[in-house]
C-alpha positions as MATLAB code, in Angstrom:
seq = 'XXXXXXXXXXXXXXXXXXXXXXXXXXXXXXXXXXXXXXXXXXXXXXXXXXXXXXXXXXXXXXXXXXXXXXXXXXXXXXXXXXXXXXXXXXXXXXXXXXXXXXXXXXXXXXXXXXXXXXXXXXXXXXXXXXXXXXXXXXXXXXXXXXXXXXXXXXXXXXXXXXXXXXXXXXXXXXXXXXXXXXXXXXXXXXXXXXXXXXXXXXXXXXXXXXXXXXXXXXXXXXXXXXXXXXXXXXXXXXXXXXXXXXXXXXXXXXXXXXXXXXXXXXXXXXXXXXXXXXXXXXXXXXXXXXXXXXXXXXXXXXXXXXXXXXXXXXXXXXXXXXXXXXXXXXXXXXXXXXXXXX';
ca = [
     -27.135   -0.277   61.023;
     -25.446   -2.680   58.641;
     -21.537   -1.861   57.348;
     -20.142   -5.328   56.202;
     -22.187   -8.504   54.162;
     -20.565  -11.608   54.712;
     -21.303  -13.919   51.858;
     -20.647  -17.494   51.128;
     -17.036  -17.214   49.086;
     -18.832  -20.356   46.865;
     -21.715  -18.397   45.801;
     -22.114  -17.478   42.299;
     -20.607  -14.460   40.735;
     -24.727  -13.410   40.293;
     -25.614  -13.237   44.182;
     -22.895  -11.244   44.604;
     -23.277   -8.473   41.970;
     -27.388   -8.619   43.538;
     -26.120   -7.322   47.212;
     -23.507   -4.769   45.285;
     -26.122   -3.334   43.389;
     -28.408   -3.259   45.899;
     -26.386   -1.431   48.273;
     -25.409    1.008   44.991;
     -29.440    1.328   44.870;
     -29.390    2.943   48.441;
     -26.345    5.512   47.688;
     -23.554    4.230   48.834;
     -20.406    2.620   47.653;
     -18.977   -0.702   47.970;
     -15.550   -1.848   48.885;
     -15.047   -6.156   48.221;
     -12.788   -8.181   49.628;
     -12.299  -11.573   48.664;
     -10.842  -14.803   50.513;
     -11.315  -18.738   50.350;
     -14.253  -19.183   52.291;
     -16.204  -15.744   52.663;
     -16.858  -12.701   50.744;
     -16.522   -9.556   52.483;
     -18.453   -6.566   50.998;
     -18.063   -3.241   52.747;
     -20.884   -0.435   52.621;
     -18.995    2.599   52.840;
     -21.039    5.238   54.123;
     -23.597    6.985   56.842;
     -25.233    3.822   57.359;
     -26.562    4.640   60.651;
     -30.217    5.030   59.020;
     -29.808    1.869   57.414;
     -30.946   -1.944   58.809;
     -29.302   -5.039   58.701;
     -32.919   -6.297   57.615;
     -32.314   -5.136   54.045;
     -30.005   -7.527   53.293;
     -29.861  -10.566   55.520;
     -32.513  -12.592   53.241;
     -30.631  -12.303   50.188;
     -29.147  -15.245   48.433;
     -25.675  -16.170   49.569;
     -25.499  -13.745   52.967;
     -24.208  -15.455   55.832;
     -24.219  -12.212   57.926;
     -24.551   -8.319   58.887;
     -22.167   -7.090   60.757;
     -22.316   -3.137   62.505;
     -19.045   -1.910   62.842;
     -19.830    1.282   65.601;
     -16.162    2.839   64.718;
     -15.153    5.943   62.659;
     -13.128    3.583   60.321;
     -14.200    0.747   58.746;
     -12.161   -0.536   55.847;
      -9.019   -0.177   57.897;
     -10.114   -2.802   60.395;
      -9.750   -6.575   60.724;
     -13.722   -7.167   60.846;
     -13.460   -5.909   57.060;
     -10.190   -7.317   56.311;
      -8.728  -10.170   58.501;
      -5.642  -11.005   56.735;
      -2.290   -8.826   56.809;
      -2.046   -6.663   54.097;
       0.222   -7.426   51.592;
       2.095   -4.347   49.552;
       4.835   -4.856   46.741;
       6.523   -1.583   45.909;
       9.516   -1.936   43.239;
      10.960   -5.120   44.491;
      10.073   -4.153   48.614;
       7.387   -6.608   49.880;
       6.085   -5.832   53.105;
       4.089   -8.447   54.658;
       4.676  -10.547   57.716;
       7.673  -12.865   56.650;
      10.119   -9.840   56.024;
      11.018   -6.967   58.100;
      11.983   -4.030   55.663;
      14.202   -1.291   56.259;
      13.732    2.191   54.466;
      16.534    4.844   55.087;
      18.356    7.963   53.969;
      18.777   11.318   54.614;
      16.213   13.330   55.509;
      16.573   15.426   52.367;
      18.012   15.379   49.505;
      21.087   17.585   48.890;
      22.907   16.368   46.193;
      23.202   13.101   43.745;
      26.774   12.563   45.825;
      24.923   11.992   48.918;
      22.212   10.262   48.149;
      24.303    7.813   45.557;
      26.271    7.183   48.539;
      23.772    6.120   51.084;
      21.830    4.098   48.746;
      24.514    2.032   47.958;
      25.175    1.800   52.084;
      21.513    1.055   52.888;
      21.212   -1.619   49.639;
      24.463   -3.677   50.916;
      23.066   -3.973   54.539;
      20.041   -5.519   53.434;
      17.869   -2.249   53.672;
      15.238   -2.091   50.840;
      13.780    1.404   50.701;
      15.993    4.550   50.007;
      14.232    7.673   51.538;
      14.908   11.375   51.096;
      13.433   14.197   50.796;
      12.718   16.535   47.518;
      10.047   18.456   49.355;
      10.490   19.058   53.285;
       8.259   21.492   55.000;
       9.485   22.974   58.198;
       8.402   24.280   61.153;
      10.751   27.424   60.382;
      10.016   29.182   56.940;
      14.063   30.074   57.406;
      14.994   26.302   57.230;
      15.848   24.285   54.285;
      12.432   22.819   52.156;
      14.226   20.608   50.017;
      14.688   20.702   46.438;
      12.180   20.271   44.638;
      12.086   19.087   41.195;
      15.785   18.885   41.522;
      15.877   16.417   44.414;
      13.095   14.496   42.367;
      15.735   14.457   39.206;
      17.645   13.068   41.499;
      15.743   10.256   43.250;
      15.128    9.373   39.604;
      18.723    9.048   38.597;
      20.012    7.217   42.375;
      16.817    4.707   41.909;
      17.988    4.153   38.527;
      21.485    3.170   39.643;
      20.808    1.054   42.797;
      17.417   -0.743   41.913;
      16.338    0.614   45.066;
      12.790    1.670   45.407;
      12.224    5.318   46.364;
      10.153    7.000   49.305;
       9.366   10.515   49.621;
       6.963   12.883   50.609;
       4.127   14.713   49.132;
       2.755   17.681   51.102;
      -0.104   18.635   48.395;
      -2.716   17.653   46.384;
      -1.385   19.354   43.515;
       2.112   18.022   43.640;
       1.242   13.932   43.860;
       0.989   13.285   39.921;
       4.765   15.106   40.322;
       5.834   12.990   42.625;
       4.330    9.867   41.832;
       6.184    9.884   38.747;
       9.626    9.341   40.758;
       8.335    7.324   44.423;
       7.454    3.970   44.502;
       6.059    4.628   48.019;
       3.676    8.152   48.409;
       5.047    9.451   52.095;
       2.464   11.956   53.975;
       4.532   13.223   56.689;
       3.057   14.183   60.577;
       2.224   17.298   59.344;
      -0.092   16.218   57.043;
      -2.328   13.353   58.647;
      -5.370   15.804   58.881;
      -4.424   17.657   55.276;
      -7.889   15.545   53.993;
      -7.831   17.152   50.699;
      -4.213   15.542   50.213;
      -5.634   12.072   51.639;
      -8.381   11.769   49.356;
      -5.998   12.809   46.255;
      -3.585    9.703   47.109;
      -6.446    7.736   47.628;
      -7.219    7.856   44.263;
      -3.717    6.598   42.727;
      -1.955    3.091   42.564;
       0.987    3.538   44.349;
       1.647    2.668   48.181;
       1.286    5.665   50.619;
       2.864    5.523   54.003;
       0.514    7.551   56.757;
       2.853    9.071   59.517;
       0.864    9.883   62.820;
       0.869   13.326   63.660;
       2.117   14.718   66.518;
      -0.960   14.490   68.701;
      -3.362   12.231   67.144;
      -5.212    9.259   68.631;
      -4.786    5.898   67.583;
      -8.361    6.191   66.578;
      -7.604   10.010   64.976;
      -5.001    8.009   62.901;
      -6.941    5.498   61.698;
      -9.741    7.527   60.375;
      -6.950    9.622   58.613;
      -5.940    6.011   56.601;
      -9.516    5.391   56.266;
     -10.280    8.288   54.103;
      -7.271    7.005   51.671;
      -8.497    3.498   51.968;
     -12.555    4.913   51.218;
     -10.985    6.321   47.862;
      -9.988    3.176   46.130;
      -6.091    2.396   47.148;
      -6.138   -0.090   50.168;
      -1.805   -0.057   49.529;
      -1.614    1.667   53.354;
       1.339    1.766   55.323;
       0.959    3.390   58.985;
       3.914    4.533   60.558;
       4.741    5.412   64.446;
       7.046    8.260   64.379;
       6.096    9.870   67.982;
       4.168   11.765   69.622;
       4.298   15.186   71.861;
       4.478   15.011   75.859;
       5.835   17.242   78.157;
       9.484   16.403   78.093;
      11.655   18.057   75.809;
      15.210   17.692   77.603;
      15.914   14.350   76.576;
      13.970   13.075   73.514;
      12.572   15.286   70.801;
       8.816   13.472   70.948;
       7.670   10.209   73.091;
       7.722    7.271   70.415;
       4.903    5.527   71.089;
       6.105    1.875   70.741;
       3.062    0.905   72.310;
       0.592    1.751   69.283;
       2.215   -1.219   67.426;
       1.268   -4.182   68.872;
      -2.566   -1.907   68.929;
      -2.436   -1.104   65.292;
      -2.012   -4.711   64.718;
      -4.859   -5.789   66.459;
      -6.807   -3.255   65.428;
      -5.581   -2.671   61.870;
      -4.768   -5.056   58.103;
      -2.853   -2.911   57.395;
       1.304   -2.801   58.139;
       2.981   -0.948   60.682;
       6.290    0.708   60.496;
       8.264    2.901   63.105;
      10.405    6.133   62.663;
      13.028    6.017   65.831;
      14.495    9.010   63.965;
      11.666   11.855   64.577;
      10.545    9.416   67.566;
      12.998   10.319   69.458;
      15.540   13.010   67.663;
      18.212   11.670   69.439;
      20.901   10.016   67.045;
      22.325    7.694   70.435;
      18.326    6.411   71.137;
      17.935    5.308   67.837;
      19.246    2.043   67.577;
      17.854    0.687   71.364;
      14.319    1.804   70.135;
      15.019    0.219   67.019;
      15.716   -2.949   68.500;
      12.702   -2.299   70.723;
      10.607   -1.548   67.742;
      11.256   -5.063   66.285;
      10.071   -6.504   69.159;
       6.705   -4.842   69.722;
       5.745   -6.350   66.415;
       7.074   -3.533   63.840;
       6.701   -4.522   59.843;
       9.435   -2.145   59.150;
      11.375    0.852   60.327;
      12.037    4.329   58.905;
      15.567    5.462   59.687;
      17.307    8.665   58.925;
      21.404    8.169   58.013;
      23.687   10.948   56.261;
      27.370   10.678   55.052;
      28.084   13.600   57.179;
      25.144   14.459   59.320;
      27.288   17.263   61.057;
      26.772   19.147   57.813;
      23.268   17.990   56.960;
      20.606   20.461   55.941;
      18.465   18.927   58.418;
      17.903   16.790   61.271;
      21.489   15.701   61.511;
      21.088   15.552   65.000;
      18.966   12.398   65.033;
      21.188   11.285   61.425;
      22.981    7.809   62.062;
      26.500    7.638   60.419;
      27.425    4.925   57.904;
      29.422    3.520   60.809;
      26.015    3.259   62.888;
      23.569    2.726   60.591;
      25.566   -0.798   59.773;
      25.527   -1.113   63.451;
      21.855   -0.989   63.298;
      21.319   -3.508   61.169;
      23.620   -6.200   62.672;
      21.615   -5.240   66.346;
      18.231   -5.876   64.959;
      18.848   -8.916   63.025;
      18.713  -11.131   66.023;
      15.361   -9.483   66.902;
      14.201  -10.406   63.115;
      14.871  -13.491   63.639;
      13.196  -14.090   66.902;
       9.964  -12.753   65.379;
      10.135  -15.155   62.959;
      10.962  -12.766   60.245;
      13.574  -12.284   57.822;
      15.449   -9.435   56.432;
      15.027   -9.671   52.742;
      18.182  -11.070   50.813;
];
């Protein structure tokens, strides 16, 4: 079984477009990666039938690897360095830590005006909220719309801040992707394949949240069916998982599934304390925690009045404790050698 070709990053332009065509010969598709020293091409396929014999004697191979995992492009045998993604003027990579926040819909241009003026004057980056919210009740508010888009448009517009939101069709990402500068597929959604392979086939960044009771491995494969379609612009994010104890937390955030994705995974990690926990007095220790297990980024929700929000105001920070946030975390920035962005 053969999955990546390591080549000689010197070779000529000609021995690599041999191996690419060869493997385009067999069926299958390639996915190149490029660095200093070695060439990376990825077969992206069944390729259990097919032997690392094929292409070890041709000019400028150093080696076959098998990767024996569901995913392949997702991993650091295929891709060894971080991932870097730029989205408006957000870059996530491993000098900055980058904080997206907002409500968790939208409601009105008021509110959202409002808290992206907050979250841009305490160094956060991303403004999220959402146009289109599905809900576990059909009773509860969905967002909305093409209204709340309008007015993402119009707040972006205003603040320079780069938007987030999320997409819960195939159908509705052209939509969408006319407003976000970051595609969101919510928990909901990781195993929604049709929707994965549709955002796999635009330019724009898409954050992957892990549903409720997926596998680190379950998640991965989810990202690696965006990544198989062409955009390799991933972000993963932690936002908790089910267990048996609803009294005190509203799912378990699974802090330890950062430091894994990063071993496992190119691609950056960010954490949602918010829905990890659903508990508006956990979410700044977990945050703090979340820096420290190795987080790219976190996800927070904050309202103007979250005793009046449409949703989640329960887990909501206030103004008051969203800056509060920000001032607890920065000396956990900082010790991970990281910087908020100025």
């Amino acid at each position: 079984m053969a999955d990546l070709i390591i080549m000689d990053g010197r070779c000529p332009e000609e021995n690599i477009n041999a191996v690419i065509d060869k493997i385009k010969s067999l069926g299958f598709d390639v996915s190149l990666s490029r660095g200093s020293e070695k060439i990376i091409v990825g077969i992206i396929g069944d390729t259990r039938g097919l032997s690392e014999e094929t292409f070890v004697s041709l000019p400028g191979v150093i080696d076959v690897i098998s990767i024996l995992k569901d995913y392949k492009l997702v991993t650091r045998e295929f891709h060894p360095v971080d991932t870097r993604i730029c989205a408006g003027s957000a870059i996530i990579d491993g000098k900055h830590f980058v904080i997206a926040a907002g409500p968790c819909s939208v409601e009105s241009h008021e509110q959202m005006l409002k808290t992206a003026i907050l979250v841009r004057d305490c160094g956060g980056k991303i403004l999220r909220g959402g146009a289109y919210k599905p809900r576990t009740s059909p009773y509860s508010f969905v967002g909305l719309g093409k209204e709340g888009l309008a007015i993402l448009r119009d707040v972006k517009m205003e603040t320079g801040l780069p938007v987030i939101t999320e997409v819960l069709a195939p159908e509705e990402v052209e939509i969408v992707g006319e407003v976000a500068d970051i595609l969101q597929i919510g928990a909901r959604n990781m195993y929604n394949y049709r929707l994965l392979e549709r955002v796999g086939r635009v330019s724009l960044p898409v954050m992957l949240k892990r549903g409720f009771q997926a596998t680190i491995s379950e998640f991965l494969s989810c990202a690696e069916y965006i990544l198989k379609g062409g955009n390799n612009q991933v972000i993963l994010c932690e936002r908790g998982i089910r267990t048996f104890d609803s009294q005190f937390v509203r799912n378990c955030l699974d802090l330890s599934a950062v430091p894994v994705l990063k071993k496992e995974s190119h691609l950056p990690v960010f954490v949602d304390p918010s829905h990890g926990t659903g508990k508006r007095d956990l979410v700044i220790p977990m945050s703090r925690a979340a820096v420290a297990a190795g987080a790219d980024g976190l996800m927070v929700e904050v309202h103007p009045r979250p005793d009046v929000a449409l949703s989640d105001g329960f887990q909501s920070l206030t103004f008051d404790l969203f800056e509060k946030l920000v001032k607890e975390i920065a000396p956990f920035v900082q010790i991970m050698g990281r910087t908020i962005q100025d």
